[in-house]
C-alpha positions as CSV (number, residue, x, y, z in Angstrom):
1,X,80.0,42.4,122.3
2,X,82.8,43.1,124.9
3,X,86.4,44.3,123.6
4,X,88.0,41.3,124.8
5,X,86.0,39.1,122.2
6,X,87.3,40.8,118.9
7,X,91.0,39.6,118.0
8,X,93.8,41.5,118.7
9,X,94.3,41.8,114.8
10,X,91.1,43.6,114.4
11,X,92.0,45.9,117.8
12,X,95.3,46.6,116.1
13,X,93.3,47.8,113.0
14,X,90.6,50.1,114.6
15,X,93.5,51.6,117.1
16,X,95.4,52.4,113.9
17,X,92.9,53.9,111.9
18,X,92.2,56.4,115.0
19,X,95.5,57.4,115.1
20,X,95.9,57.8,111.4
21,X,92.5,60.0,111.1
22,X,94.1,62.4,114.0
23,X,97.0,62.7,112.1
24,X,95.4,63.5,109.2
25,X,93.3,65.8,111.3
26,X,95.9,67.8,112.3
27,X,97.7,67.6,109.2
28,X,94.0,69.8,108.4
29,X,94.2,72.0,111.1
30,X,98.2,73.0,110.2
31,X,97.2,73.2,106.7
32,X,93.9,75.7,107.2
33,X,96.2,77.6,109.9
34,X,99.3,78.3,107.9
35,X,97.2,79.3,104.5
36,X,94.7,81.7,106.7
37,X,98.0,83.3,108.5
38,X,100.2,83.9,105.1
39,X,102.6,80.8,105.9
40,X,103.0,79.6,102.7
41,X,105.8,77.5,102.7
42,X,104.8,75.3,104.8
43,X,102.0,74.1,102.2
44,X,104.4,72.7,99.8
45,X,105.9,70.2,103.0
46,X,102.5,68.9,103.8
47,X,101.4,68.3,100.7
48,X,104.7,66.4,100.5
49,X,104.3,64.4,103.6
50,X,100.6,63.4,102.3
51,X,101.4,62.3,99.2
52,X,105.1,60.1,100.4
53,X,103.8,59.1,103.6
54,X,100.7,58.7,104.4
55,X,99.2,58.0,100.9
56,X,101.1,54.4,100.9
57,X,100.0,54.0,104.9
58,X,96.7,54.6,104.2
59,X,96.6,52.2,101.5
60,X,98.6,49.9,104.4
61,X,96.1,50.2,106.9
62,X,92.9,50.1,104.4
63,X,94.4,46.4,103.9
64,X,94.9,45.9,108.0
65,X,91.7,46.4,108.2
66,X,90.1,44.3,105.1
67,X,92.0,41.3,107.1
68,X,90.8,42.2,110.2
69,X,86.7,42.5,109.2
70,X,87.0,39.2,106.9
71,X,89.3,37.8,109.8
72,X,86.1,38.6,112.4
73,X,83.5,36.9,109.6
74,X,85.3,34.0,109.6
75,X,85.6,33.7,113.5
């Protein structure tokens, strides 16, 4: 299937989720780097960011992409 079939809903979605797994990705990285140097308090602020932010934009984009599949089975 070529990328120009899919709907621009469902291209939205997959670009998203990409993005949101490299954040979350580095979010990893910054979190194993600062507890293996002895940088503590940074910890407490990503832990923060994870659970405020990108908890409820995960849930967000877990929907995006619910609409998107069943959008594409019914096309």
């Amino acid at each position: 299937m070529n990328t120009q079939q899919y709907s621009p809903l469902f291209r939205l979605a997959t670009k998203s989720l990409k993005y949101f797994l490299w954040v979350l990705f580095g979010f990893a990285i910054a979190y194993a780097l600062s507890s293996g140097l002895g940088i503590l308090h940074i910890i407490p602020i990503l832990l923060y960011l994870l659970q405020n932010l990108f908890a409820p934009l995960g849930i967000i984009l877990l929907c995006l992409i619910t609409t998107a599949v069943m959008f594409e089975s019914w096309r």
